[in-house]
SELO-909971 format. One record per residue (C-alpha): residue in one letter; x, y, z. Coordinates in Angstrom, 1 decimal, padded with zeros to 4 digits, always signed. Example, Ala and Ser with C-alpha at 12.3 -4.5 7.8 and 13.67 -1.06 7.14 Angstrom:
SITE; rest; u; v; w
SITE; A; +012.3; -004.5; +007.8;
SITE; S; +013.7; -001.1; +007.1;
This chain:
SITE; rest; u; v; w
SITE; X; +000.9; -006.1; +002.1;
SITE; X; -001.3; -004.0; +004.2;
SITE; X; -003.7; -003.2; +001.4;
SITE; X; -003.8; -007.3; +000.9;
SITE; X; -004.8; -007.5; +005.1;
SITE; X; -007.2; -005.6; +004.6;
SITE; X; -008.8; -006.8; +002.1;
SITE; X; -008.8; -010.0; +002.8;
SITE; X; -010.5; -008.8; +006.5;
SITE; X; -012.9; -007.2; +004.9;
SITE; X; -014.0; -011.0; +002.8;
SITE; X; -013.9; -012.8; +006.2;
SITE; X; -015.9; -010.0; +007.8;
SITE; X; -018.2; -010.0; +004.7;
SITE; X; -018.2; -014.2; +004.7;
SITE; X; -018.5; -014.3; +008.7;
SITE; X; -022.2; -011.8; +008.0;
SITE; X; -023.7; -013.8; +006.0;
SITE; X; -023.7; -016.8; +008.7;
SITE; X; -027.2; -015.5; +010.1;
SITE; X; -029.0; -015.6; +006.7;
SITE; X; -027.7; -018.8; +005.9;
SITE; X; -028.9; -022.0; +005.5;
SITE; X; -027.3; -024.8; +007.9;
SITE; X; -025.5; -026.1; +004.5;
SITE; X; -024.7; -023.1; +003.2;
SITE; X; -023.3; -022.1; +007.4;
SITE; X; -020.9; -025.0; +006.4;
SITE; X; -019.8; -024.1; +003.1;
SITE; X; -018.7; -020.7; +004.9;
SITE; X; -017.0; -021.9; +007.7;
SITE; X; -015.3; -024.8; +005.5;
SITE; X; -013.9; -022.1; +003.3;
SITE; X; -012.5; -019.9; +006.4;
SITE; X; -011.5; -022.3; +008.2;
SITE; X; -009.4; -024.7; +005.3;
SITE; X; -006.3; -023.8; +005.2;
SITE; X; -006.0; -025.7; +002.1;
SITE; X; -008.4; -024.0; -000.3;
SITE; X; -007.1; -021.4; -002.8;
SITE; X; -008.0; -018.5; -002.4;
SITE; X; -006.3; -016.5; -004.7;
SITE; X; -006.8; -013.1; -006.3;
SITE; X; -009.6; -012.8; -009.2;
SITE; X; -008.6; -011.3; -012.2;
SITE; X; -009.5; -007.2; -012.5;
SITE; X; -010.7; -006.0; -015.7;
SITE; X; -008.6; -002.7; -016.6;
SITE; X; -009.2; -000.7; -020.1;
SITE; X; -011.5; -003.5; -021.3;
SITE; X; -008.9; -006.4; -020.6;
SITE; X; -008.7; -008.9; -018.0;
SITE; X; -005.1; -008.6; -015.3;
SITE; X; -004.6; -012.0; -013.8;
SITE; X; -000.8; -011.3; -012.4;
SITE; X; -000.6; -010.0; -008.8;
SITE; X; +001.9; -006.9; -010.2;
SITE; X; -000.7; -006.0; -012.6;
SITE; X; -003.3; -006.4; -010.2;
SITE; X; -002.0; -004.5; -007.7;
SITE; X; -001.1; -001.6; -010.1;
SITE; X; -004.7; -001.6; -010.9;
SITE; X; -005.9; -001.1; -007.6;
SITE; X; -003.7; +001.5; -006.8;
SITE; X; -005.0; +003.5; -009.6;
SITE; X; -008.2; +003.8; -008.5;
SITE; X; -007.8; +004.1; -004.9;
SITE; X; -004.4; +005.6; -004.2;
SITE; X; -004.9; +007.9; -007.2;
């Protein structure tokens, strides 16, 4: 869970930067999506040994093989 909290501070952090380059629209789009508590915003799939994982297990075993070791 953690490792998810993180992460997904890291995305607002990264979403919340690009407010100043934005375009008003674009401001919008950003704020829309961090603000919606209604959009999806679910994991993307990780490629792994050529093939795409989609299920959060397998995702999450993924990760931790490159970054916990």
């Amino acid at each position: 869970m953690e490792m998810w909290r993180c992460s997904r501070q890291e995305w607002i952090d990264k979403e919340i930067e690009k407010l100043d380059s934005a375009s008003q629209r674009q401001k919008w789009k950003i704020i829309n999506k961090l603000t919606d508590p209604g959009s999806r915003m679910g994991m993307q799939p990780v490629k792994a040994d050529g093939q795409f994982v989609f299920t959060d297990e397998d995702i999450l075993q993924e990760m931790e093989k490159v970054h916990v070791g």
